[in-house]
N, C-alpha and C positions, 0 to 999 in steps of 0.2 A: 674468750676475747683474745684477740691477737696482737701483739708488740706492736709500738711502732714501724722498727725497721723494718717487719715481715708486710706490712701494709704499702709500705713505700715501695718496697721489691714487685711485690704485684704490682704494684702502678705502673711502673717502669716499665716491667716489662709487658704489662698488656701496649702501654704507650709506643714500644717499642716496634712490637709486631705491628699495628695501625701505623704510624706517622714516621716516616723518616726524618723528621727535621724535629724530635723531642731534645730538650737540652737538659731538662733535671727539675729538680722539686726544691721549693724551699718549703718548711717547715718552720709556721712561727704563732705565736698565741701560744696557749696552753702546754701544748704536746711538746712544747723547747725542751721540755727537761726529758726529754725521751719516752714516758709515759702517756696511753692515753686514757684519756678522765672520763667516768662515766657519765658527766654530765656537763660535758665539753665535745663541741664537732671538735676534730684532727682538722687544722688551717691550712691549708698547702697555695702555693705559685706555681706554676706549671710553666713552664717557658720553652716558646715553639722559636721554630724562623718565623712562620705563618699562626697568624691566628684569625680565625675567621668562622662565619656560620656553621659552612661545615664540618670543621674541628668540632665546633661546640656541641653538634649533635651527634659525633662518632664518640666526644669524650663521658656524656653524660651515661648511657646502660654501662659502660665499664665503671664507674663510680656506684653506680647503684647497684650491680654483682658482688664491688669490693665490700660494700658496706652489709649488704645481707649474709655476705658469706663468713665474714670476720665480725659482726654486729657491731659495726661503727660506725658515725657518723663523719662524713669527709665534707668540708667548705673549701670547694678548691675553686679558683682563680686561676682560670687562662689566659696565661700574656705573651706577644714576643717580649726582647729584651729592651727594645725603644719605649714600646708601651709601656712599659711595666718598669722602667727609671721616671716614666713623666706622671705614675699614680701617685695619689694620697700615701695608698700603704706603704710602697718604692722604703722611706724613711725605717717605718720600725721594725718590716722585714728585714732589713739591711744590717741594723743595728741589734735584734739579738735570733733574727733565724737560723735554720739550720740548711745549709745546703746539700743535696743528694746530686748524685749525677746520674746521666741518664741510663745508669747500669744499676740504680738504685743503692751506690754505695756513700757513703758519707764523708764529706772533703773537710779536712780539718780537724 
């Protein structure tokens, strides 16, 4: 099974090559304390300029590669950053997530 931070680096940078407008991952639930739990998905935010259908359908096989290749399961959440201040989850990401940038390195 693979680290966190190696799973986040893939993300990144698959998101990277696809979408010019990726801004970074937050990381919140479980996997906060850097670890991921065998019987926990890895939680992510994913924050674009654009979010829209067809994001949604270029992001999904890159999640489902990451998770067969590394056996893990990813719950990820695509948001711009408007959308994704006016969610439910907005609050408890905010309050103990972990944010990555979109070089998949870790800010703070």
């Amino acid at each position: 099974m693979a680290n966190l931070d190696e799973v986040i680096l893939k993300l990144s940078k698959a998101f990277n090559r696809i979408f010019d407008d990726f801004k970074g991952i937050y990381v919140f639930g479980a996997s906060t304390d850097g670890k991921i739990h065998e019987n926990e998905d890895i939680e992510l935010v994913a924050l674009f300029d654009i979010e829209d259908k067809s994001k949604r359908t270029q992001i999904w096989p890159i999640i489902g590669k990451i998770e067969t290749e590394n056996d893990v399961c990813i719950d990820l959440y695509p948001f711009t950053e408007e959308g994704f201040k006016n969610d439910d989850m907005y609050e408890e990401v905010m309050e103990t997530g972990i944010f990555y940038n979109n070089k998949g390195e870790k800010n703070g």
